[in-house]
C-alpha positions as CSV (number, residue, x, y, z in Angstrom):
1,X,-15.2,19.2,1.1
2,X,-13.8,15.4,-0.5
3,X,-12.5,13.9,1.7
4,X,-10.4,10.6,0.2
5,X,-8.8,8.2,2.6
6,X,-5.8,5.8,1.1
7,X,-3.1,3.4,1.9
8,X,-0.6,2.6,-0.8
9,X,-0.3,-0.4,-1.5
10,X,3.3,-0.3,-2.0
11,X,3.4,-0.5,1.8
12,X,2.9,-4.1,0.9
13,X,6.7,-4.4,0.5
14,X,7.1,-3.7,3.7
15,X,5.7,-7.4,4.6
16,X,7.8,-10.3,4.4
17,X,9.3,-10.4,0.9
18,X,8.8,-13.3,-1.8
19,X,10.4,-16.4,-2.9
20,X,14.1,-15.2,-3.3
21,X,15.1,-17.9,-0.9
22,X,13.4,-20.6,0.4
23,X,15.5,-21.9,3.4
24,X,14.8,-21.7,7.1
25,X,18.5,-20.5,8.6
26,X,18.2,-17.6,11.1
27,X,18.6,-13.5,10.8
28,X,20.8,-12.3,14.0
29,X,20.4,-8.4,14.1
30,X,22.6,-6.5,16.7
31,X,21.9,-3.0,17.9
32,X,24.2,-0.7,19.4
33,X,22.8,2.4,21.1
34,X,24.6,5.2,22.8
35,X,22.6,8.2,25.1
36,X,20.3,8.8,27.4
37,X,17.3,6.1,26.8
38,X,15.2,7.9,30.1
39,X,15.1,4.4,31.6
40,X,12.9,3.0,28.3
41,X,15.3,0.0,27.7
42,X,13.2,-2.0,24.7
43,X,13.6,-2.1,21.2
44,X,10.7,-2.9,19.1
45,X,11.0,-4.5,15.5
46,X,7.5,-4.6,13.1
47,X,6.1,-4.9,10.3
48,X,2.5,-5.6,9.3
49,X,2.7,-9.3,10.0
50,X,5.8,-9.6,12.7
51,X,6.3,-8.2,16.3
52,X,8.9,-8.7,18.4
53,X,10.9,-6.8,21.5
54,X,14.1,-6.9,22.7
55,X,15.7,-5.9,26.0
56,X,18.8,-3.4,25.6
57,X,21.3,-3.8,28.4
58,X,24.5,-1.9,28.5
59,X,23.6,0.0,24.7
60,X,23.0,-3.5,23.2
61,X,20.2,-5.7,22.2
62,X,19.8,-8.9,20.2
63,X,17.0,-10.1,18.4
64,X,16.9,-13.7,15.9
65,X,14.6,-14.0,13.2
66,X,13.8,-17.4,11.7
67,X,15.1,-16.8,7.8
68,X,12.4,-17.9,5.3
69,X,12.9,-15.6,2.8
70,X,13.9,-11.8,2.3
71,X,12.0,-9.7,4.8
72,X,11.7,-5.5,5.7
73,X,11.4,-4.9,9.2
74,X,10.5,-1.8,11.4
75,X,12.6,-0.2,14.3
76,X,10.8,1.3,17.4
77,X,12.8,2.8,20.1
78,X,10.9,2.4,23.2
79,X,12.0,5.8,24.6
80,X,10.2,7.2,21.5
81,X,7.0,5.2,21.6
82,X,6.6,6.7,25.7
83,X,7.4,9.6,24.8
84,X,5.5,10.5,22.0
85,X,8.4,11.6,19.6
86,X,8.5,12.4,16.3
87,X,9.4,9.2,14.4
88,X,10.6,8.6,11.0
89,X,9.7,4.9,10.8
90,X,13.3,2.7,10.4
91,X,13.4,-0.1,8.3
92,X,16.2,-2.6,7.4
93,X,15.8,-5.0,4.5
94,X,17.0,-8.2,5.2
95,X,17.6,-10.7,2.3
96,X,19.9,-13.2,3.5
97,X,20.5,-15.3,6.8
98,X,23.7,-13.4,8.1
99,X,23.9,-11.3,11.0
100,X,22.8,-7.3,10.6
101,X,24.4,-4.6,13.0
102,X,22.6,-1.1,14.1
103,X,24.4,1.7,15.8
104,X,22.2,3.9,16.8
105,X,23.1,7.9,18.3
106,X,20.3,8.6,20.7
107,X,20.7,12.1,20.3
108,X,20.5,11.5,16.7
109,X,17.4,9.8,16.4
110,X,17.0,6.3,14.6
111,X,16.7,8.0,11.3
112,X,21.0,8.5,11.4
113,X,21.6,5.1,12.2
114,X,24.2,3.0,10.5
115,X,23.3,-0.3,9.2
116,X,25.8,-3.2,8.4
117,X,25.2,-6.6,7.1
118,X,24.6,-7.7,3.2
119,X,25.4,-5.9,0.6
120,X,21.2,-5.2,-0.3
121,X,21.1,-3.7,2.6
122,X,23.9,-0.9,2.8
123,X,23.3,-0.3,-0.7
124,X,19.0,0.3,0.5
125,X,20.1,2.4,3.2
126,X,22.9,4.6,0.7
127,X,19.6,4.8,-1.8
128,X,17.7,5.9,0.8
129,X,19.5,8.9,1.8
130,X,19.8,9.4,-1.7
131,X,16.0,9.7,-1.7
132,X,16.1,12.0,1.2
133,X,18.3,14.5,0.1
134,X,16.3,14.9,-3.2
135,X,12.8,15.1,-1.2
136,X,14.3,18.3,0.8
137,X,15.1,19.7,-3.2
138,X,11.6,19.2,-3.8
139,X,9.9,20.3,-0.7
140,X,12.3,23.8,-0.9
141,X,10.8,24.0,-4.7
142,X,7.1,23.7,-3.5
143,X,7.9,25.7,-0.7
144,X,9.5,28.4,-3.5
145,X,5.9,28.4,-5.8
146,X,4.0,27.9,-3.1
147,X,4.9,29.0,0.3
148,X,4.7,25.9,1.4
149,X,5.8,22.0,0.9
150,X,2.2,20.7,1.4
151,X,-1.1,21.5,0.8
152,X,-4.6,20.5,1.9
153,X,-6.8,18.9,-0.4
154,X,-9.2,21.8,0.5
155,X,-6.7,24.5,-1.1
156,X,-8.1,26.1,-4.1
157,X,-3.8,25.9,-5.4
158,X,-3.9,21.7,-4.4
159,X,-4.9,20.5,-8.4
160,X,-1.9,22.8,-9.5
161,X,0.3,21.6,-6.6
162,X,-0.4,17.9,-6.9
163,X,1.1,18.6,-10.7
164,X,4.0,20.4,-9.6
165,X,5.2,17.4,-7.1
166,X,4.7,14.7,-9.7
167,X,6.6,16.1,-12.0
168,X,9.1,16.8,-9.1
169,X,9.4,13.0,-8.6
170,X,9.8,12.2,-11.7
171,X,12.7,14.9,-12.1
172,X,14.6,14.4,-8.6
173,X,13.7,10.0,-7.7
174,X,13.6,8.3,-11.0
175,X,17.4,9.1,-11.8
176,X,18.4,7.7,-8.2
177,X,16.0,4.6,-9.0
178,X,17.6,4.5,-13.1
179,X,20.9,4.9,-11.4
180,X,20.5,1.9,-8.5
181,X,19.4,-0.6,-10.7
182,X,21.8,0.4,-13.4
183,X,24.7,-0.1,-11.1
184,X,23.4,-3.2,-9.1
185,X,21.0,-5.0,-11.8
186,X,22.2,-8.2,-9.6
187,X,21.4,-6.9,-6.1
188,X,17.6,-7.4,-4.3
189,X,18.1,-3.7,-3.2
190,X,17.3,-3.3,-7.1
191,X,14.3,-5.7,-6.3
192,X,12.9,-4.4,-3.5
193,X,13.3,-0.5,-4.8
194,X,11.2,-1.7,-7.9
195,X,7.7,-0.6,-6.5
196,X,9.0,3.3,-6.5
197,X,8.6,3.6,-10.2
198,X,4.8,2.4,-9.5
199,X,4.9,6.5,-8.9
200,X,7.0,8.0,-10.9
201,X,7.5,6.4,-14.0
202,X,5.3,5.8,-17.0
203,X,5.1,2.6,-18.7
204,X,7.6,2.4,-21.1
205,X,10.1,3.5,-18.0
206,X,9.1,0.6,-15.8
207,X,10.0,-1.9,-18.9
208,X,13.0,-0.6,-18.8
209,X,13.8,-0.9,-15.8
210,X,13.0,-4.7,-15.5
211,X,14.9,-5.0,-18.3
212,X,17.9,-3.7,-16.8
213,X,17.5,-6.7,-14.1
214,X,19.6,-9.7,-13.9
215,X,18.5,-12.7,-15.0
216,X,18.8,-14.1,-11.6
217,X,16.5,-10.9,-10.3
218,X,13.8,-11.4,-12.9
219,X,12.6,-14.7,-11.6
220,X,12.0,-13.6,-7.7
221,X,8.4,-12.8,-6.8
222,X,8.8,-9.2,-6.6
223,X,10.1,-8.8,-10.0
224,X,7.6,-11.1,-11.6
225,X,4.9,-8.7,-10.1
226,X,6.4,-5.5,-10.8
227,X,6.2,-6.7,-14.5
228,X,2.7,-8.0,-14.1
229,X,1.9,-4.4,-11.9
230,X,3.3,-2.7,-15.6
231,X,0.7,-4.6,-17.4
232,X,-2.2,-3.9,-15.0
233,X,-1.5,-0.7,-16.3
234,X,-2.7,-1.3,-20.1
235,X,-5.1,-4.0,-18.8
236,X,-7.2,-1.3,-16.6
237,X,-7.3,1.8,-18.9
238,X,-11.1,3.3,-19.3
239,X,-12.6,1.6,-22.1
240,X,-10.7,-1.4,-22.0
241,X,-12.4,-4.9,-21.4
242,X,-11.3,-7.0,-18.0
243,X,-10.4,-10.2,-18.7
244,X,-11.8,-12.8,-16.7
245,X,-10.2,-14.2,-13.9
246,X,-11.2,-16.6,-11.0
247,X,-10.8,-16.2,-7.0
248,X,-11.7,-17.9,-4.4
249,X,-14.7,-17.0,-2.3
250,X,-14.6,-17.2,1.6
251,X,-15.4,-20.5,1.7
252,X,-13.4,-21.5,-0.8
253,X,-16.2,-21.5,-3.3
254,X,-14.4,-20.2,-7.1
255,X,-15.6,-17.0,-8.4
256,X,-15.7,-16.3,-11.5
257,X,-15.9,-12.7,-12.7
258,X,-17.6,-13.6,-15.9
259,X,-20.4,-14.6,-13.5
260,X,-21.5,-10.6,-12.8
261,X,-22.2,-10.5,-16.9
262,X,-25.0,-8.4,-17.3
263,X,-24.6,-6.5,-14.4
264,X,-23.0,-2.4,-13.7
265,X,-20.2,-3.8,-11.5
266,X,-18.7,-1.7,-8.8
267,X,-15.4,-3.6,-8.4
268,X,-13.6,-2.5,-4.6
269,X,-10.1,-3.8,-3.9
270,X,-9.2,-3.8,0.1
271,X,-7.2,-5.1,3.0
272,X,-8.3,-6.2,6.4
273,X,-5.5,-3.9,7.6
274,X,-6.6,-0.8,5.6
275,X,-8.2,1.5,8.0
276,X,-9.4,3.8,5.4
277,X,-11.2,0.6,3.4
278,X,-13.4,-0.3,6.8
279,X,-14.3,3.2,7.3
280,X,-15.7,3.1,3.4
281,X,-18.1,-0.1,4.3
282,X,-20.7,1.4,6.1
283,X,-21.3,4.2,3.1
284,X,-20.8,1.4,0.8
285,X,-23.5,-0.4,2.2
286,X,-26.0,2.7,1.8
287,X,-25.0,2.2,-1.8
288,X,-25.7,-1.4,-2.5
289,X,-28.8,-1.2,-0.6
290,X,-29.6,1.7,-2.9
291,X,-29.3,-0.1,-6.0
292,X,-29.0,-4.1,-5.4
293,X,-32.7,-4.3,-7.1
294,X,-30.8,-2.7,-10.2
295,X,-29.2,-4.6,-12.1
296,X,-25.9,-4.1,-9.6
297,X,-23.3,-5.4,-7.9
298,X,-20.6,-5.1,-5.6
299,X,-17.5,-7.5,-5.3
300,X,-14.8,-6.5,-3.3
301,X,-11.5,-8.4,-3.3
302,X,-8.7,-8.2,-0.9
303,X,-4.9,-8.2,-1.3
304,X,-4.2,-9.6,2.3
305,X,-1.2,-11.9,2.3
306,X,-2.6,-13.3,5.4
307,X,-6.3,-15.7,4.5
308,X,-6.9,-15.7,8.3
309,X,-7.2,-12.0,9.1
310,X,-9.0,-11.7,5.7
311,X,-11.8,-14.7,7.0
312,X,-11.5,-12.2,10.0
313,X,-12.4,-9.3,8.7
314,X,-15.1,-10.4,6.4
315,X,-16.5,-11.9,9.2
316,X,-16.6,-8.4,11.2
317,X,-17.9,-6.4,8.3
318,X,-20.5,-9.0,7.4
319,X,-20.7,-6.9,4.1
320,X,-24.3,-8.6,2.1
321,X,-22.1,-8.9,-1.5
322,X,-19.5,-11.2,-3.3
323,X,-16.1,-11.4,-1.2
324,X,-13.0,-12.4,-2.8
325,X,-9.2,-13.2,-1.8
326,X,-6.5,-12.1,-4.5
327,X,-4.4,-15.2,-4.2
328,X,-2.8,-14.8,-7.9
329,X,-2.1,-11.4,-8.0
330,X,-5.2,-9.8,-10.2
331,X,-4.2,-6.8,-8.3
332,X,-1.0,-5.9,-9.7
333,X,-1.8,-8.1,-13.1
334,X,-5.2,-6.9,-13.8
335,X,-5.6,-3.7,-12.3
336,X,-2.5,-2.1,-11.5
337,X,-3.4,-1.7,-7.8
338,X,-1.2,0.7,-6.4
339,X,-3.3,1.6,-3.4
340,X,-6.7,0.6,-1.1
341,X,-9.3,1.2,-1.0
342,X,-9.5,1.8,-5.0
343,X,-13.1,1.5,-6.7
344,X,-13.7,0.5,-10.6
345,X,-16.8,0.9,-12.3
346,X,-17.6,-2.2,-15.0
347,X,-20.1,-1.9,-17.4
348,X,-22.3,-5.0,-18.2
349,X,-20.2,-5.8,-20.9
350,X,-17.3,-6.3,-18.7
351,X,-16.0,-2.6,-20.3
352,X,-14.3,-0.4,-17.6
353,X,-15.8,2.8,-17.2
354,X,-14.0,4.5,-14.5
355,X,-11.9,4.5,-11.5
356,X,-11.6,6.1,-8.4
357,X,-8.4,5.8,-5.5
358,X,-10.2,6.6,-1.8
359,X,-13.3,7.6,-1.1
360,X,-15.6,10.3,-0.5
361,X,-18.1,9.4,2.4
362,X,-20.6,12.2,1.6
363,X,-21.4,10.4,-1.4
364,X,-20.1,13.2,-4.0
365,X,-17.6,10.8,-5.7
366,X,-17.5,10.6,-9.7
367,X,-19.0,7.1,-9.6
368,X,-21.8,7.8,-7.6
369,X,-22.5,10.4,-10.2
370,X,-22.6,7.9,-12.7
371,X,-24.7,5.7,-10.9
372,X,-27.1,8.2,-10.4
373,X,-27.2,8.8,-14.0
374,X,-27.7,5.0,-14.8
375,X,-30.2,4.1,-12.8
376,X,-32.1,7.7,-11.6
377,X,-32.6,9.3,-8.3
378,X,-33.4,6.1,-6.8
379,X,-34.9,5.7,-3.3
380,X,-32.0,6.4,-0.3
381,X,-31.2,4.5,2.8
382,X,-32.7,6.8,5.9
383,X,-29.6,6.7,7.2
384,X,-27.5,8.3,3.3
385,X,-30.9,10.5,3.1
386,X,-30.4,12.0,6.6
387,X,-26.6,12.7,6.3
388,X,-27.1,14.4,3.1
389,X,-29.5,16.4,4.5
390,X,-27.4,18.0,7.3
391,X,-28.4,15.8,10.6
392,X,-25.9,13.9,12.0
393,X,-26.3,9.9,11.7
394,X,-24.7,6.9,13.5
395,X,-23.3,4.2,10.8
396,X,-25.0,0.9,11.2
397,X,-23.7,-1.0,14.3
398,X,-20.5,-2.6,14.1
399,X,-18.1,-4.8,15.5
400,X,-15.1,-3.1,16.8
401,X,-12.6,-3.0,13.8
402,X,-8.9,-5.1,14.1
């Protein structure tokens, strides 16, 4: 069976947002909770790059947040987190320095909380329940053809029923998302909702939409690279030719991707935080070593936001090809990344051949297929050779992951 591992890459918008505003004044967010908290008296709040607890005493709890710029942050109830509850995670964009209020029903759950503050945020949070009222209409019209809102990848029915709930987000979300920025073209809840139509909205649709933006919206961050993100999308079609571009390497060193000319080119966008992407490394290594005295390469770029935990996590992997840090957005611009890890094959000529989003670790993906064509049965690693045979193989030794 496939098995393909991903983390979308929208999730990236649920780091600290862009350059909307550029001051340093300070985020007060007030919770009030009511019920029975089992004597678990700490909120947590999250995201990817921030952590940060509060005590709540007498239902109410405090935390300030030094305003840089627009962020999303995560609620955590301690009294879930002990217990081991189901959680919907609880986010609550932010977008200017004013002070946010939470009442929360314990009895409820997080999930039926009220939030008050800016205008972004009540409109994200009326948008959101927008969002989950038309995800129950298409769960119960899964569930109708086929007996079930969710399938395994392993179900002979899952090519049919991947279909089926695309087309279902395009019919129920992309009016809501239409409708929101339609209504608030002026309003970062627009901005921030942007990377939905990644999903559910072809290209034509996502021009649109930007269109439909203020002027003031168009020139933040997020809406610069949701235009950029609909480009990526002609820019990385099969059979189109990547343009070159320049990163820098870990040591600051410029890479230039004209500098694999002549080489097959098996291009791997990642993130240090992408659990799914380190799992891929080990296989990926089988790989190279398979065919590095080909004429072969692999360069893998990250989207961290964060150059330290990237340094970090190259430094754990100690992967033996070219490392790059996507400090200009080729992601979005280039290649229409909408999730990591996410694989594309580039001919010598700098054609692309194919993509792939995930990864198969028993070596059955597409690409390997083609690389077997290109280059022949080639001599495996033991390590491949023995796992494809049946036996059971340690990866190579490595350091504990982040």
């Amino acid at each position: 069976m496939q098995i393909r591992k991903i983390i979308t890459a929208i999730s990236g918008t649920l780091l600290c947002m862009g350059s909307y505003a550029q001051n340093r004044q300070q985020i007060i967010l007030q919770g009030n909770i009511t019920g029975d908290l089992k004597g678990y008296n700490k909120m947590y709040i999250y995201s990817r790059t921030y952590n940060d607890s509060a005590i709540i005493e007498n239902g109410h709890y405090t935390f300030r947040i030094p305003f840089k710029e627009p962020v999303f942050l995560m609620l955590l109830p301690e009294y879930v987190k002990a217990q081991r509850q189901m959680y919907t995670p609880f986010g609550i964009l932010m977008d200017q320095p004013v002070t946010y209020t939470v009442t929360t029903d314990v009895a409820k759950g997080m999930s039926a909380s009220v939030i008050k503050g800016s205008e972004a945020s009540e409109l994200l949070q009326a948008h959101g329940k927008q969002k989950t009222a038309a995800w129950k209409s298409i769960s119960d019209e899964l569930k109708k053809e086929f007996g079930q809102p969710w399938l395994q990848e392993s179900d002979p029915r899952y090519a049919a029923f991947e279909s089926k709930r695309k087309a279902l987000q395009k019919k129920y979300l992309a009016p809501l998302l239409q409708q929101l920025v339609k209504k608030h073209p002026n309003s970062f809840a627009s901005v921030f909702s942007l990377g939905e139509a990644r999903e559910i909205m072809n290209v034509e649709q996502q021009e649109r939409l930007h269109a439909s933006l203020s002027p003031e919206m168009k020139k933040t961050k997020e809406a610069k690279e949701f235009k950029e993100f609909t480009q990526g999308i002609i820019n990385s079609a099969v059979g189109k030719k990547v343009k070159n571009f320049t990163l820098p390497d870990e040591k600051d060193q410029s890479l230039s991707f004209s500098s694999f000319k002549g080489k097959y080119v098996l291009l791997d966008f990642w993130a240090g935080w992408c659990g799914p992407c380190r799992e891929s490394f080990p296989h990926m290594r089988e790989v190279y070593e398979q065919y590095r005295d080909q004429d072969f390469e692999i360069y893998s770029i990250s989207i961290d936001k964060s150059k330290a935990d990237w340094l970090k996590a190259v430094a754990k992997e100690n992967n033996p090809w070219k490392q790059a840090l996507d400090n200009i957005n080729i992601a979005g611009s280039g290649f229409a990344i909408k999730g990591v890890p996410t694989t594309y094959l580039i001919s010598p000529e700098g054609e692309i051949l194919m993509k792939e989003v995930g990864f198969n670790p028993d070596g059955s993906s597409e690409i390997e297929k083609k690389l077997v064509t290109l280059f022949g049965d080639t001599p495996k690693p033991a390590a491949k050779a023995a796992r494809e045979a049946g036996s059971q193989t340690k990866a190579s030794p490595m350091v504990p992951m982040q």
